[in-house]
C-alpha positions as CSV (number, residue, x, y, z in Angstrom):
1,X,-21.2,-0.7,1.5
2,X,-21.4,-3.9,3.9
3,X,-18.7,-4.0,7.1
4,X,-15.2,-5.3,5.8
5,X,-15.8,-3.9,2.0
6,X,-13.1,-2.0,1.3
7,X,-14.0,1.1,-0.8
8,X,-13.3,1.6,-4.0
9,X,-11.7,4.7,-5.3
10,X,-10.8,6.4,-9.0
11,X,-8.1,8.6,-9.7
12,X,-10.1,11.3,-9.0
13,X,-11.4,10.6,-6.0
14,X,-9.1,9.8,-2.8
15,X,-10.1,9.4,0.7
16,X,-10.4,12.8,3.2
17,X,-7.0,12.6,5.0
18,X,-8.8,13.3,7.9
19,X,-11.5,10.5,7.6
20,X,-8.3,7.6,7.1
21,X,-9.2,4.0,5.6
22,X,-10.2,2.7,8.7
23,X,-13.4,5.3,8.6
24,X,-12.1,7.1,12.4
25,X,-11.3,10.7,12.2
26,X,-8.3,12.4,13.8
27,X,-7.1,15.4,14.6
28,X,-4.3,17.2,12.8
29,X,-2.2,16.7,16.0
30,X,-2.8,13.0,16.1
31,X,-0.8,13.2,12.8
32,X,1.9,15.3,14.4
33,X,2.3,13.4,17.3
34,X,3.5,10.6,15.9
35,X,5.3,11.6,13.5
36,X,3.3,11.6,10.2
37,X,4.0,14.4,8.6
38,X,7.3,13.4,8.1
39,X,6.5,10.1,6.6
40,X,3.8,12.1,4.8
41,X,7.0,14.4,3.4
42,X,8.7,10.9,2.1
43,X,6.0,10.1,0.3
44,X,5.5,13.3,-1.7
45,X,9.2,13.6,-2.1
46,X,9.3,9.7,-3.5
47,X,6.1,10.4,-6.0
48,X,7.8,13.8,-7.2
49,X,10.3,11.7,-8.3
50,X,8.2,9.0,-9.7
51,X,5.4,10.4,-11.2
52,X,3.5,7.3,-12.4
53,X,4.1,4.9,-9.1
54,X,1.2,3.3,-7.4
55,X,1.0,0.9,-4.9
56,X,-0.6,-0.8,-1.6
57,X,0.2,0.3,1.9
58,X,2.1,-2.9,2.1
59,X,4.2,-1.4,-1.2
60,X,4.2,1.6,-0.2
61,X,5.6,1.2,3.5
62,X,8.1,-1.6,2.7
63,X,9.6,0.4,-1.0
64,X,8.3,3.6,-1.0
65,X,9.4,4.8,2.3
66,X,12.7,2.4,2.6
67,X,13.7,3.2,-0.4
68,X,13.5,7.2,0.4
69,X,15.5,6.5,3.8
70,X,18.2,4.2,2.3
71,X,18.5,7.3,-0.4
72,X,18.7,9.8,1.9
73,X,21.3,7.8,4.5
74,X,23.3,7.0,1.6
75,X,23.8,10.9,1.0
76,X,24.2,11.1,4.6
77,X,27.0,8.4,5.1
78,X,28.4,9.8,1.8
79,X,29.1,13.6,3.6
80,X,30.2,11.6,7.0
81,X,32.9,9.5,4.5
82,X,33.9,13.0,2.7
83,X,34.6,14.3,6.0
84,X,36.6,12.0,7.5
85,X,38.7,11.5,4.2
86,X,39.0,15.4,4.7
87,X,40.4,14.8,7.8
88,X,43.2,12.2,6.8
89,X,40.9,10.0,9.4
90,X,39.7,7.3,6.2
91,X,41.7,6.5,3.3
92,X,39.1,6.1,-0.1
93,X,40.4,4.5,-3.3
94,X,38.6,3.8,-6.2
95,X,37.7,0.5,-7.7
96,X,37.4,-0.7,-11.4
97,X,33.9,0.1,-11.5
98,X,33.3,3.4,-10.6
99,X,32.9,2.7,-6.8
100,X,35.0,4.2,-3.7
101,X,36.6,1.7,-1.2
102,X,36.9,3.5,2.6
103,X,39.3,2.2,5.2
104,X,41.2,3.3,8.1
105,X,44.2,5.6,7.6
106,X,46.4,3.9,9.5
107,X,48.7,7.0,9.3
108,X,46.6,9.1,10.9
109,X,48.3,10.0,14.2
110,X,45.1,11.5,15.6
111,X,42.9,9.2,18.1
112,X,38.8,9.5,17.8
């Protein structure tokens, strides 16, 4: 394989983890340093839930992984909203299609 010939693999056959594309070798706390086994952790989570995906890095790093973080904001904005409607703080009302609207209780005598 000439230099800038990107190997080819099957199915079958997938690159070391610790030999990455770029053909350098790293220690497991490399990885942890920055941070990689978490994105490593929203990867597996996203192809658990979608069994048949493939993609590039490029695919990969601007759906894979954004999509995983909007998900799992969205489920943590969602608890934030439940409290604060729990605490008479936010008003929510639904709208025709299924959706909640939040706002402001402006009855809420409570500051912050």
């Amino acid at each position: 394989m000439g230099l800038g010939r990107v190997p080819s693999y099957g199915p079958w056959l997938a690159p070391s983890p610790a030999i990455p594309s770029n053909g350098v070798a790293r220690s497991v706390s490399d990885y942890s340093e920055k941070g990689i086994p978490e994105i490593a952790g929203e990867i597996t989570s996203y192809l658990a839930a979608h069994r048949k995906a493939a993609d590039t890095l490029e695919g990969v790093a601007g759906w894979w992984i954004t999509r995983h973080r909007v998900e799992e904001s969205q489920q943590r904005v969602q608890e934030a909203l439940d409290l604060l409607v729990a605490q008479g703080k936010v008003n929510r009302e639904p709208l025709a299609d299924g959706r909640m609207l939040y706002s402001l209780n402006e009855d809420d005598s409570a500051d912050g």
